[in-house]
C-alpha positions in Angstrom: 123.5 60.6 67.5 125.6 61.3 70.4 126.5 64.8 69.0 123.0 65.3 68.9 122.1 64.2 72.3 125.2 66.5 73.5 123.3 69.3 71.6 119.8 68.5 73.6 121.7 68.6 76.8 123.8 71.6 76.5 120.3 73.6 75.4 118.4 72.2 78.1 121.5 73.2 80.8 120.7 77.0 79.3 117.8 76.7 79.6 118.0 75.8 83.1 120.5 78.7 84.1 118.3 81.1 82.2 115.3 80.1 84.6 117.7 80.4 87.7 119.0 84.1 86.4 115.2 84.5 86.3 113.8 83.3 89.5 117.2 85.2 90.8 116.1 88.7 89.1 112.2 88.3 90.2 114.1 87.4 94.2 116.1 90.8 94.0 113.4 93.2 92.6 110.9 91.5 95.6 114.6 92.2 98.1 114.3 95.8 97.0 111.0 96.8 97.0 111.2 95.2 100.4 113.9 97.6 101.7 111.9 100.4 100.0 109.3 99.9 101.3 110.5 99.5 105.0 112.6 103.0 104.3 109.0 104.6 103.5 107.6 103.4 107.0 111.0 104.4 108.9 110.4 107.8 107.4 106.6 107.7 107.8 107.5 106.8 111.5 110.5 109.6 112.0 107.6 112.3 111.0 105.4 111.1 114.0 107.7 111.3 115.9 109.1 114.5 114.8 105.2 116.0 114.9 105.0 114.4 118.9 108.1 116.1 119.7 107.5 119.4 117.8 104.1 119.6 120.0 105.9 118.3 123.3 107.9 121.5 122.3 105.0 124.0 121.8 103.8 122.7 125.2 106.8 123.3 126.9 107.0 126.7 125.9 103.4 127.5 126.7 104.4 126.3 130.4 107.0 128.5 130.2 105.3 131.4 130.0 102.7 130.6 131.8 105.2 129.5 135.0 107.1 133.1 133.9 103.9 135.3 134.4 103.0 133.5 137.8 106.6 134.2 139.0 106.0 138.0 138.1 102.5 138.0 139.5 104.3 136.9 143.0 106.8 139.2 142.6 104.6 142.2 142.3 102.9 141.1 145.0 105.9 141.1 147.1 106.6 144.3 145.8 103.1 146.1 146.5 103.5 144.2 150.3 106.3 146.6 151.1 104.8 149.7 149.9 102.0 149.3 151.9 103.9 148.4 154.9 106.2 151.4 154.5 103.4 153.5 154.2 101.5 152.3 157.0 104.7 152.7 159.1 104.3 149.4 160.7 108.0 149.1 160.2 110.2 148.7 163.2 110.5 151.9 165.3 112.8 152.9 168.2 111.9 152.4 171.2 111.1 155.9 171.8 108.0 155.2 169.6 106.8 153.4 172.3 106.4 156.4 174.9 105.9 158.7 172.1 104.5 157.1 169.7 100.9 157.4 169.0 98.5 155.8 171.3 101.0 155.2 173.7 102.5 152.0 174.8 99.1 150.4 173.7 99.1 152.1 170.3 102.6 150.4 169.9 101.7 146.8 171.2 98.6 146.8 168.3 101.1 148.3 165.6 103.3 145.6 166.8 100.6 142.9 166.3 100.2 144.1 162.9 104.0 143.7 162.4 103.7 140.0 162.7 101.0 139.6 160.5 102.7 141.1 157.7 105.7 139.5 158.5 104.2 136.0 158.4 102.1 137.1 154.9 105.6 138.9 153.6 107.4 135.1 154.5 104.1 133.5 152.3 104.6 135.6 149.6 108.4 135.4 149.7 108.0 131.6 149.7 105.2 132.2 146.3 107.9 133.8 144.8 110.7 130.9 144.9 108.3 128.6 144.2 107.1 130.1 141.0 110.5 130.6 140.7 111.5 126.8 141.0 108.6 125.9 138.7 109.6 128.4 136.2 113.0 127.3 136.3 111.6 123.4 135.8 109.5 123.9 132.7 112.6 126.2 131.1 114.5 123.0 131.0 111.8 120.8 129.9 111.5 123.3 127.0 115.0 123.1 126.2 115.2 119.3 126.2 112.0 119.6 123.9 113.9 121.5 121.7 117.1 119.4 121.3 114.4 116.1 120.7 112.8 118.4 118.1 115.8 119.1 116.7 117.0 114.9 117.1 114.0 114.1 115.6 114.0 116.5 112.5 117.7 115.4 111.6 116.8 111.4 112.3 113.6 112.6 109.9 115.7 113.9 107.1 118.2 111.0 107.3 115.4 108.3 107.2 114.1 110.5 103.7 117.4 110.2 102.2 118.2 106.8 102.9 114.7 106.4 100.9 115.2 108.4 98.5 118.3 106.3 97.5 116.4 102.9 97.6 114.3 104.6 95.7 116.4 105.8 92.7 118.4 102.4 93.0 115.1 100.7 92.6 114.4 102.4 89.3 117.7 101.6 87.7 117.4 98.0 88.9 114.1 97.8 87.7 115.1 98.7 84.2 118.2 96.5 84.4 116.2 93.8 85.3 113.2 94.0 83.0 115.7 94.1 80.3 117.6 91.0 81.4 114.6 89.0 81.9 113.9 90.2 78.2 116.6 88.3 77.3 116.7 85.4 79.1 113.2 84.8 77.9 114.1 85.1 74.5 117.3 82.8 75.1 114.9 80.2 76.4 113.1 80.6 72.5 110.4 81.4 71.4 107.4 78.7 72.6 109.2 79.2 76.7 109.2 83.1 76.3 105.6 82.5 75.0 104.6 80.5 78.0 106.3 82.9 80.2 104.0 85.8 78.5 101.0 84.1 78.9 101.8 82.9 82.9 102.1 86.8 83.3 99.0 87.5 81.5 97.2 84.8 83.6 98.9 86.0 87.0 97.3 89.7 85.9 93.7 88.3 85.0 93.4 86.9 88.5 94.6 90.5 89.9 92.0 91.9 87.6 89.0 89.0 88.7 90.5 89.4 92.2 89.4 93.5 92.0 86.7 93.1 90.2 84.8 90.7 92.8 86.2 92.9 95.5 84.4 96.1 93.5 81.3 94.1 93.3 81.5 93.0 97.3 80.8 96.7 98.4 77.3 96.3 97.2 77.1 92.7 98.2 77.5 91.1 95.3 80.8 88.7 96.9 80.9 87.8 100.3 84.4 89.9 100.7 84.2 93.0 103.0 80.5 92.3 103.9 81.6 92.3 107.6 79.5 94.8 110.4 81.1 96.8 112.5 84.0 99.5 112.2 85.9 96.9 110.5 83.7 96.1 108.0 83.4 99.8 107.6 87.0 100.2 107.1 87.1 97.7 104.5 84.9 99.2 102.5 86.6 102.4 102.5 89.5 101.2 101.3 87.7 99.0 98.4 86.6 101.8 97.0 90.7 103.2 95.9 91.3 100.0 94.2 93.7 101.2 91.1 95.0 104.3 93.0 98.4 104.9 92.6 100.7 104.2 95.3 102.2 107.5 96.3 105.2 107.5 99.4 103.8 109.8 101.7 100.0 109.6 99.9 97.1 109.2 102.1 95.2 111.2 104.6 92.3 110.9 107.0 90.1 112.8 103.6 91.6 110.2 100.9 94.1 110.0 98.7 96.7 112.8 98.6 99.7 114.2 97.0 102.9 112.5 98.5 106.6 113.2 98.9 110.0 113.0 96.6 108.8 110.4 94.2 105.5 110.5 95.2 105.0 114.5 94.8 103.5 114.4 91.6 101.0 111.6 92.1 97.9 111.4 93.9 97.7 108.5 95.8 98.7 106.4 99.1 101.0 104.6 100.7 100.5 101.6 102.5 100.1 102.8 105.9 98.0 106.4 104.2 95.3 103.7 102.7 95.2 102.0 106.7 94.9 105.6 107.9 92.1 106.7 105.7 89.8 103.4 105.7 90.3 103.2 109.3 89.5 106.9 109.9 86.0 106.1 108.2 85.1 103.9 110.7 86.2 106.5 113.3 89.6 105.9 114.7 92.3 107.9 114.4 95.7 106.2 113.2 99.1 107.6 112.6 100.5 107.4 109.1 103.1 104.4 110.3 103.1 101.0 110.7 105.0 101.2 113.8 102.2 102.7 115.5 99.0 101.1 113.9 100.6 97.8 114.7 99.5 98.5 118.5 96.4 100.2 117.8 94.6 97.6 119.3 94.9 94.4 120.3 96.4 91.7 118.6 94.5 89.3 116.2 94.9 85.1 115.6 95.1 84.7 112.0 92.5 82.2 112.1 90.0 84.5 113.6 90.7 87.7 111.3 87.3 89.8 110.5 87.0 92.2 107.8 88.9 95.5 107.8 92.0 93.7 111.2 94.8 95.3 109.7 97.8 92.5 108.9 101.4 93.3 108.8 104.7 92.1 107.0 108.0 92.1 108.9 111.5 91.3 107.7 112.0 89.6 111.1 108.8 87.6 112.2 110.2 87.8 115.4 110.6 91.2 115.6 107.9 94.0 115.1 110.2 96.5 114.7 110.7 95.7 111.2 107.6 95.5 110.0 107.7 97.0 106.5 103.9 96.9 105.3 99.9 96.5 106.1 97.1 95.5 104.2 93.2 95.9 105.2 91.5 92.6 105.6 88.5 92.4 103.3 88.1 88.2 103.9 89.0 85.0 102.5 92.2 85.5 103.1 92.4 88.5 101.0 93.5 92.2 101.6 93.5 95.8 99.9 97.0 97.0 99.9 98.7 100.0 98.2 102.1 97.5 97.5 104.8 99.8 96.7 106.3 102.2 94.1 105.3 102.1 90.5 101.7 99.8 91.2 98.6 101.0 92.8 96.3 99.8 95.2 95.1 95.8 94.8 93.4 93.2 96.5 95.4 90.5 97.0 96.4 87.4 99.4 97.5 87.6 103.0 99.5 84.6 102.9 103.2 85.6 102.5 106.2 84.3 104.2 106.3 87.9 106.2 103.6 88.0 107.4 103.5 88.3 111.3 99.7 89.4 112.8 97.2 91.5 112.7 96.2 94.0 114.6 92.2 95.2 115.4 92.4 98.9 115.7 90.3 100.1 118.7 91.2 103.6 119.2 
């Protein structure tokens, strides 16, 4: 009896452990596509940036050459001044021109009047010719300050892709790692628990699927979800209409989905912040493809007074918006279309997540 009781005990302490190793394997897949994802938005937000700076750049240089021909304009101007007073010989003369000269002393005293006219329009043109010079000199050192941020911002661009791309292939191994462990935890915990465990997956993907499926039906009414007026209702109808997409890093445009980047180069889809950029783009605003950005598109949005299509954001620190990592579209009852991360596509499903921290109404 007691052996037998020590058997019971011993099985149900495995048991335990193998649900710990379990809930410990689902914690670091969740930890990882986490830091994926928020590598995505850091490179998402470097290529703003890098497309700001690259246009600061362009602007520079225009200025450049514009401040460059002014400063030759003046200077041919300065030149064709003293051709014409050389040949009009209002030059200064010896004072033997004065007796001599012609006209007399009176023909002198007017040449002499014309003297100080071009002397006071040489001194204007002479001072045109160090301002455009100033100005010139100004805008060249803008543009090269352009340049070097260009150049900061393409190397900070490629170093935020590579840090990515590691997550990225570290997430696949872990992935498969992991999926095989919980294989066999599930079958150490026998046959009837890895049963249950099947079938609490299956149920977790029938809601998805019911969850989708309602959210199809809303954009013709059927479900209250998304029914909203306005731009935001507008925007979440949009993106309703890309539920199973594939996520795709770097996917998404103002047109739909597109072909991303690295990983995401062979499928056609969108990333989180690509799906917020196209539905929002339908209801005619213009977002950047980052979460950094669309985060103070507009103004900020109580939870408890969300509307269809408020953007809503997930932050590592809830304290700090600098790490938000990921936005959903708002479709209602506390529900939102997201493209989630690598490997699924886009969903509908809940807002309420312990990262979540606002929303923001996009206002152009």
């Amino acid at each position: 009896m007691a052996k037998s009781k020590d058997n019971v005990r011993k099985k149900a302490e495995a048991v335990g452990r193998a649900k710990a190793q379990l809930a410990q394997a689902d914690g670091e897949q969740e930890r990882l596509a986490v830091a994926v994802e928020a590598a995505v938005e850091r490179y998402n937000g470097e290529q703003v940036k890098l497309e700001r700076s690259q246009q600061a750049y362009q602007a520079a240089q225009q200025r450049v050459a514009e401040a460059q021909q002014r400063y030759a304009d003046t200077q041919r101007q300065l030149a064709s001044f003293a051709a014409d007073a050389y040949r009009q010989n209002t030059g200064y003369s010896p004072w033997a021109a004065v007796i001599a000269g012609e006209g007399g002393p009176q023909g002198f005293m007017d040449r002499a009047g014309m003297v100080e006219v071009l002397a006071r329009r040489r001194t204007d043109i002479i001072k045109k010719v160090e301002a455009s010079r100033i100005v010139a000199n100004v805008f060249r050192r803008q543009a090269a300050q352009a340049y070097r941020d260009q150049q900061t911002a393409t190397r900070q661009a490629a170093d935020a892709k590579s840090g990515a791309q590691k997550l990225l292939v570290q997430q696949k191994a872990v992935v498969v790692r992991i999926n095989g462990q919980k294989k066999q935890l599930e079958q150490s915990l026998g046959t009837a628990r890895a049963r249950a465990a099947d079938l609490a997956r299956q149920r977790a993907a029938a809601l998805e699927a019911a969850d989708a499926a309602r959210a199809r039906r809303s954009t013709s009414g059927a479900v209250g979800l998304a029914t909203g007026s306005g731009m935001g209702g507008v925007a979440a109808r949009a993106a309703l209409k890309w539920l199973g997409t594939p996520y795709s890093w770097g996917g998404g445009t103002s047109s739909g989905p597109s072909y991303g980047i690295e990983q995401g180069a062979d499928i056609h889809g969108f990333d989180c912040s690509g799906l917020a950029l196209y539905a929002w783009n339908k209801a005619g605003v213009r977002l950047d493809h980052w979460t950094g950005t669309q985060w103070t598109s507009g103004p900020h949005v109580p939870l408890g007074q969300l509307r269809s299509g408020d953007l809503v954001f997930f932050a590592r620190n809830k304290a700090d918006p600098d790490t938000i990592h990921h936005v959903g579209i708002y479709i209602g009852r506390g529900r939102m279309v997201e493209a989630p991360y690598t490997g699924s596509s886009v969903r509908v499903s809940s807002i309420w997540r312990g990262d979540l921290i606002g929303a923001t109404r996009p206002s152009g």
